[in-house]
N, CA, C and O atoms as CSV, one atom per row, in Angstrom:
chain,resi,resn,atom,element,x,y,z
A,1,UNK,N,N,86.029,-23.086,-82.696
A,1,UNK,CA,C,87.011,-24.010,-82.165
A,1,UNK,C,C,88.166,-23.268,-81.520
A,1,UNK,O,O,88.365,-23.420,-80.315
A,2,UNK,N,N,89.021,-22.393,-82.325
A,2,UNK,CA,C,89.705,-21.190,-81.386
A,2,UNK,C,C,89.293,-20.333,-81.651
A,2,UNK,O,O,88.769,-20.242,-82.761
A,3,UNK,N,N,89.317,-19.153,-80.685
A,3,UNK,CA,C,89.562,-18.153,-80.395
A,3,UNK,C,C,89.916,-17.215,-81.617
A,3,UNK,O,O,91.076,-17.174,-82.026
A,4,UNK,N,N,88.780,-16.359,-82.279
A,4,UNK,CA,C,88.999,-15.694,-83.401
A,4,UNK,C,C,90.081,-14.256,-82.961
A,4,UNK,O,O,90.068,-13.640,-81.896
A,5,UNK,N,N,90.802,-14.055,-83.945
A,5,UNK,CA,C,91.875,-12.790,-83.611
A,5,UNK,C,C,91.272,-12.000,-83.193
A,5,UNK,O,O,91.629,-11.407,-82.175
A,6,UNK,N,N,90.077,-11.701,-83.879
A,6,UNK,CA,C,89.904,-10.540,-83.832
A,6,UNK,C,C,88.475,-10.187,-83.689
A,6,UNK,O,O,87.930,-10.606,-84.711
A,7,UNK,N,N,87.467,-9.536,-82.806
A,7,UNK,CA,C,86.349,-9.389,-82.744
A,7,UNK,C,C,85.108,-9.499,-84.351
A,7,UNK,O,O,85.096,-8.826,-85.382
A,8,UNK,N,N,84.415,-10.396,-83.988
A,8,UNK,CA,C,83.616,-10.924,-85.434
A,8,UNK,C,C,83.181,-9.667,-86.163
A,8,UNK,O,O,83.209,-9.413,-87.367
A,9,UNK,N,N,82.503,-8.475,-84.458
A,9,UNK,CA,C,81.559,-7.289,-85.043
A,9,UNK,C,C,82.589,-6.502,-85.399
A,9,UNK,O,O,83.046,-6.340,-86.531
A,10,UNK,N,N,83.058,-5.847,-84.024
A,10,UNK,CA,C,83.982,-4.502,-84.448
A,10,UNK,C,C,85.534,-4.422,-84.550
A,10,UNK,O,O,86.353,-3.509,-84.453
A,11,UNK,N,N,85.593,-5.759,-84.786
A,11,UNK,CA,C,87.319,-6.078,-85.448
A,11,UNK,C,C,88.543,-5.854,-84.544
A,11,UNK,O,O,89.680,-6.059,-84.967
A,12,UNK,N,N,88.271,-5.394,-83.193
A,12,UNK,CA,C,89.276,-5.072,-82.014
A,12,UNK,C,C,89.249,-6.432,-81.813
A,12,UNK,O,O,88.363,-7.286,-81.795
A,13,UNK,N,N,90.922,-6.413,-81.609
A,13,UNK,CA,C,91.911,-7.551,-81.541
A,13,UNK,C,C,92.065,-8.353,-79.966
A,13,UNK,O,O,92.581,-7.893,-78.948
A,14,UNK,N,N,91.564,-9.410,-80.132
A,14,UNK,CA,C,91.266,-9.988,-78.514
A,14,UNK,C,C,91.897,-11.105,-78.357
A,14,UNK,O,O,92.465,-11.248,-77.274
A,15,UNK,N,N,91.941,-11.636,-78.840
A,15,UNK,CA,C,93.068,-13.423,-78.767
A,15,UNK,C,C,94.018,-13.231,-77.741
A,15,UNK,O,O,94.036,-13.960,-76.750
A,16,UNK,N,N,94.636,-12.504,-77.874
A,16,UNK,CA,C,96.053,-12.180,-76.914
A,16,UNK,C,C,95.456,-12.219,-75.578
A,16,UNK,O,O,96.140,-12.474,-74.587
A,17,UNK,N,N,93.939,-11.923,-75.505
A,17,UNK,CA,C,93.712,-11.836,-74.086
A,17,UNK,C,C,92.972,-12.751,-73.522
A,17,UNK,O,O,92.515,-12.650,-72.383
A,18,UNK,N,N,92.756,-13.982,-74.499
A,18,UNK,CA,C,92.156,-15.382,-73.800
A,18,UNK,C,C,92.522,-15.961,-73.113
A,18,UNK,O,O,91.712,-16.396,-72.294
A,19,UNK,N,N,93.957,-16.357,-72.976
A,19,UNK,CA,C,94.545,-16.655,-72.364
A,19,UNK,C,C,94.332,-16.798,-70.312
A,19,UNK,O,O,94.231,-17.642,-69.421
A,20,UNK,N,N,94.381,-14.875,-70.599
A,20,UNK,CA,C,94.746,-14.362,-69.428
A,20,UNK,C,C,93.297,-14.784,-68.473
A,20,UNK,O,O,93.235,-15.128,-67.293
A,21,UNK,N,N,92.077,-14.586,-69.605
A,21,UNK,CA,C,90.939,-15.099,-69.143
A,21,UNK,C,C,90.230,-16.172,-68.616
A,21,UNK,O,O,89.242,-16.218,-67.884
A,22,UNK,N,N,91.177,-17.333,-69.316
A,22,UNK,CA,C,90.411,-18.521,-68.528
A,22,UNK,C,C,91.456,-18.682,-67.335
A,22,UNK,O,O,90.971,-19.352,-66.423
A,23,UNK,N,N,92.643,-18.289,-67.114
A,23,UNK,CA,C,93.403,-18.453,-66.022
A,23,UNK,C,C,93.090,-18.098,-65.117
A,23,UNK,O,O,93.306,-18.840,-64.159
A,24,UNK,N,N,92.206,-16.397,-64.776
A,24,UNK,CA,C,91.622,-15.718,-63.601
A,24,UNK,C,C,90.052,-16.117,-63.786
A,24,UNK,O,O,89.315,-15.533,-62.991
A,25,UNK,N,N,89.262,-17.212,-64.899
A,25,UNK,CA,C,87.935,-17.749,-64.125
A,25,UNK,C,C,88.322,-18.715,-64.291
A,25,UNK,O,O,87.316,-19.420,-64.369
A,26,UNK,N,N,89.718,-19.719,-64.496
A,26,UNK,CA,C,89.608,-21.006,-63.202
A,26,UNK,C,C,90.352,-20.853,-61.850
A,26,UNK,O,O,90.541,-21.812,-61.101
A,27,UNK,N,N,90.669,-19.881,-61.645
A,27,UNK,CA,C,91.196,-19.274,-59.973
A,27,UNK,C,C,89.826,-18.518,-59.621
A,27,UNK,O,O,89.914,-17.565,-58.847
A,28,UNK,N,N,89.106,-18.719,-59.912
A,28,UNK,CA,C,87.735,-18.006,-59.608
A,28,UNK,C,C,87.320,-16.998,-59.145
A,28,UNK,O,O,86.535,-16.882,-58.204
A,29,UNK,N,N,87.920,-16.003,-59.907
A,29,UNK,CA,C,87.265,-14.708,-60.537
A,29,UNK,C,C,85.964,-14.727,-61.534
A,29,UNK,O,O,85.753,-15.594,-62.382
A,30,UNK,N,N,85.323,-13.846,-61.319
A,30,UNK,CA,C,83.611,-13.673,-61.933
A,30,UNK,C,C,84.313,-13.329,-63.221
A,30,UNK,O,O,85.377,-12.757,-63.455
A,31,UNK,N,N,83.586,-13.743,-63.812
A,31,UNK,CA,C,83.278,-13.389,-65.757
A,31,UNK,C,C,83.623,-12.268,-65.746
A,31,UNK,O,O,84.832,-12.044,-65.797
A,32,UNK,N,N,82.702,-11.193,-65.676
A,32,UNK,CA,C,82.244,-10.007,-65.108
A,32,UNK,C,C,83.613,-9.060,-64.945
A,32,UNK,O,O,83.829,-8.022,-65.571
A,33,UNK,N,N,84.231,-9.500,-64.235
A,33,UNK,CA,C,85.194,-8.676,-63.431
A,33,UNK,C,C,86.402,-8.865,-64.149
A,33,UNK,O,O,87.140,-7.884,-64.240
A,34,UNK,N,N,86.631,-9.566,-64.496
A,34,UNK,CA,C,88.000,-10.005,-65.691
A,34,UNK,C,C,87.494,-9.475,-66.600
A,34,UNK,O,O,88.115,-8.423,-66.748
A,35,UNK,N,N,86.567,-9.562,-67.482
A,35,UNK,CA,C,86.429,-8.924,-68.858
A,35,UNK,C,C,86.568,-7.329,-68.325
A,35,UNK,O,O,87.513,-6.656,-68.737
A,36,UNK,N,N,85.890,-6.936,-67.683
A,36,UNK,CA,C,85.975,-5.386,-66.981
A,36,UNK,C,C,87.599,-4.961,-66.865
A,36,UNK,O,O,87.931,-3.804,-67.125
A,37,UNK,N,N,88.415,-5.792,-66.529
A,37,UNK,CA,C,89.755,-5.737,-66.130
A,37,UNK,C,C,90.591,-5.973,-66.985
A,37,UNK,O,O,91.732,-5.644,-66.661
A,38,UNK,N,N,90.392,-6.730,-68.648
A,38,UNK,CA,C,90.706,-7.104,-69.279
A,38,UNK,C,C,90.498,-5.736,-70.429
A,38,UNK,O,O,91.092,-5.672,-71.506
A,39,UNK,N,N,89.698,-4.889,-70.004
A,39,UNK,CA,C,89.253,-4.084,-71.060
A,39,UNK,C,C,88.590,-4.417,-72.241
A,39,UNK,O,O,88.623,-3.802,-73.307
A,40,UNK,N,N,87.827,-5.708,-71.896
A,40,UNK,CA,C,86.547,-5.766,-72.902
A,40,UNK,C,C,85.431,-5.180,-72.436
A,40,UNK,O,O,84.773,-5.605,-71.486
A,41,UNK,N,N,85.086,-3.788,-73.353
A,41,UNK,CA,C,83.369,-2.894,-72.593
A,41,UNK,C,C,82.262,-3.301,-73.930
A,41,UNK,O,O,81.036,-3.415,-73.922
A,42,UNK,N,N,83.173,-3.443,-74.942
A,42,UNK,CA,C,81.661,-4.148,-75.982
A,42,UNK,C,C,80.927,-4.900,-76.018
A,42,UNK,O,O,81.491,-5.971,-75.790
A,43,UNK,N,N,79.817,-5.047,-76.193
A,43,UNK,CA,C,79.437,-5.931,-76.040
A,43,UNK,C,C,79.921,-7.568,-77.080
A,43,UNK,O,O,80.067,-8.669,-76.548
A,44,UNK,N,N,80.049,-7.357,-78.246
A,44,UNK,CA,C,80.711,-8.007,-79.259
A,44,UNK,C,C,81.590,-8.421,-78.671
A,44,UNK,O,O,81.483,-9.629,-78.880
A,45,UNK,N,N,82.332,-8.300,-78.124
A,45,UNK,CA,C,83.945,-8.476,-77.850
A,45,UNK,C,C,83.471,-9.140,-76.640
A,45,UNK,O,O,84.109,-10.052,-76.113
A,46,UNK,N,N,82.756,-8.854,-76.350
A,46,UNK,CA,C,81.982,-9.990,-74.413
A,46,UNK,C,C,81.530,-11.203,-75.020
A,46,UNK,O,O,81.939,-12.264,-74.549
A,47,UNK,N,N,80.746,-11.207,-75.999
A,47,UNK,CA,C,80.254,-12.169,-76.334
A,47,UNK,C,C,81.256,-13.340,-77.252
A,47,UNK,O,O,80.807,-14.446,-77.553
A,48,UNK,N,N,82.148,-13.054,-77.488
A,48,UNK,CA,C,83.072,-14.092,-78.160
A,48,UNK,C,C,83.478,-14.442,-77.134
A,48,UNK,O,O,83.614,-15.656,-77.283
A,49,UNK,N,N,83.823,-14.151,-76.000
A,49,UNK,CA,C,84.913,-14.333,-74.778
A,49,UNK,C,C,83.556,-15.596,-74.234
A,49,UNK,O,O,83.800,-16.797,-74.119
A,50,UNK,N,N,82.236,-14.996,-73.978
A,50,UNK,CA,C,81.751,-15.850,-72.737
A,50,UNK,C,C,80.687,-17.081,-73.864
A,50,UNK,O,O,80.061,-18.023,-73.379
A,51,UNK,N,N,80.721,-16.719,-75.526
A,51,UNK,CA,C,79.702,-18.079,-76.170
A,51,UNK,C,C,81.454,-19.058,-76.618
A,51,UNK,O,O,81.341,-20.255,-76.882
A,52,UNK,N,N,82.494,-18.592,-76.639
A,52,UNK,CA,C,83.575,-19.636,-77.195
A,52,UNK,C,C,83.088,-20.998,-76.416
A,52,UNK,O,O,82.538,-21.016,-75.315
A,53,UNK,N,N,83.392,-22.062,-77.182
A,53,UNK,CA,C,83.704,-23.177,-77.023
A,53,UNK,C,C,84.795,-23.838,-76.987
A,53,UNK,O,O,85.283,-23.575,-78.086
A,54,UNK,N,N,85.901,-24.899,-76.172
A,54,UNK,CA,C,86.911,-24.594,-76.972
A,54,UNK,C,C,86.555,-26.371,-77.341
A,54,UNK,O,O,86.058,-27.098,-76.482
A,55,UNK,N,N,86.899,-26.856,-78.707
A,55,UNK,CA,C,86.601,-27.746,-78.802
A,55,UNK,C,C,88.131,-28.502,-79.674
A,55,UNK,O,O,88.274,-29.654,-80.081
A,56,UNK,N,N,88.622,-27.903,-79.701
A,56,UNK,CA,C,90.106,-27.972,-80.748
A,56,UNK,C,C,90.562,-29.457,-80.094
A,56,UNK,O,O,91.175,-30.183,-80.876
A,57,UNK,N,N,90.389,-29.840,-79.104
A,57,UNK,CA,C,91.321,-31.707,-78.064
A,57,UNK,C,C,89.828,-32.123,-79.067
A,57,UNK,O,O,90.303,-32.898,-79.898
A,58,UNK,N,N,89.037,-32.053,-79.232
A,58,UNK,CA,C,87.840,-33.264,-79.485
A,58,UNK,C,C,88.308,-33.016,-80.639
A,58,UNK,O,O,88.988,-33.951,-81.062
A,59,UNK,N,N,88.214,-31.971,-81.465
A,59,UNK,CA,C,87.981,-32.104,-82.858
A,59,UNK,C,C,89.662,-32.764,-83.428
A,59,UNK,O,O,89.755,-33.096,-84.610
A,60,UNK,N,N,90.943,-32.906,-82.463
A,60,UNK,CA,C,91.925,-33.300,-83.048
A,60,UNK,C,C,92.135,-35.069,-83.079
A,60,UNK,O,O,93.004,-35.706,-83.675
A,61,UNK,N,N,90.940,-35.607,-82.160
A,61,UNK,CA,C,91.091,-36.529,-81.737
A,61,UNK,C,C,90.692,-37.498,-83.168
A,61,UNK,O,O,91.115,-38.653,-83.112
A,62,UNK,N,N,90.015,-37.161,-84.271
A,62,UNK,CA,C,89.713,-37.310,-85.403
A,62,UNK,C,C,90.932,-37.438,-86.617
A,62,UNK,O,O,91.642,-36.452,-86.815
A,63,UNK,N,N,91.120,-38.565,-87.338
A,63,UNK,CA,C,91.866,-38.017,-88.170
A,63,UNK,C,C,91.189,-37.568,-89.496
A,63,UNK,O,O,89.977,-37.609,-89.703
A,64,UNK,N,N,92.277,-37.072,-90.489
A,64,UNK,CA,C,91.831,-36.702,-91.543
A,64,UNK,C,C,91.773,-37.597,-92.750
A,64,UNK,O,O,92.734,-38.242,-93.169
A,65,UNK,N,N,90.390,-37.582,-93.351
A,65,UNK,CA,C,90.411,-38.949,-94.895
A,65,UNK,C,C,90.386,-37.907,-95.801
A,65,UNK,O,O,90.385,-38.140,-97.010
C-alpha cells in the first residue's frame, strides 16, 4: 500500500526517492532512465519501485469496525 522505507532484500533506503519517481514517469520519462538516474542499480530495489501499487485512496475509502 506504501512505499516500504527501505528495500525488502538489501535494506538500502528508497522511500525518499518515490516521490521523485512518479513525478519524472508522469512527465514521461522511461522507467528505465529515472531509476538509472535515481541510483537504483539493484535489482531488489527496481523491483519495489516498478511491482508497488499504490492503493492507500481505495483502502482509506473504508472505514474501520
Amino acid at each position: 500500500m506504501i512505499i516500504p522505507q527501505r528495500c525488502w532484500s538489501c535494506g538500502k533506503p528508497i522511500s525518499h526517492l518515490f516521490e521523485q519517481f512518479k513525478e519524472r514517469v508522469a512527465k514521461g520519462e522511461s522507467k528505465k532512465e529515472v531509476l538509472d538516474a535515481l541510483g537504483l542499480e539493484r535489482y531488489c530495489c527496481r523491483a519495489v519501485f516498478l511491482g508497488h501499487v499504490d492503493l492507500i485512496d481505495i483502502a482509506a475509502e473504508f472505514k474501520k469496525v
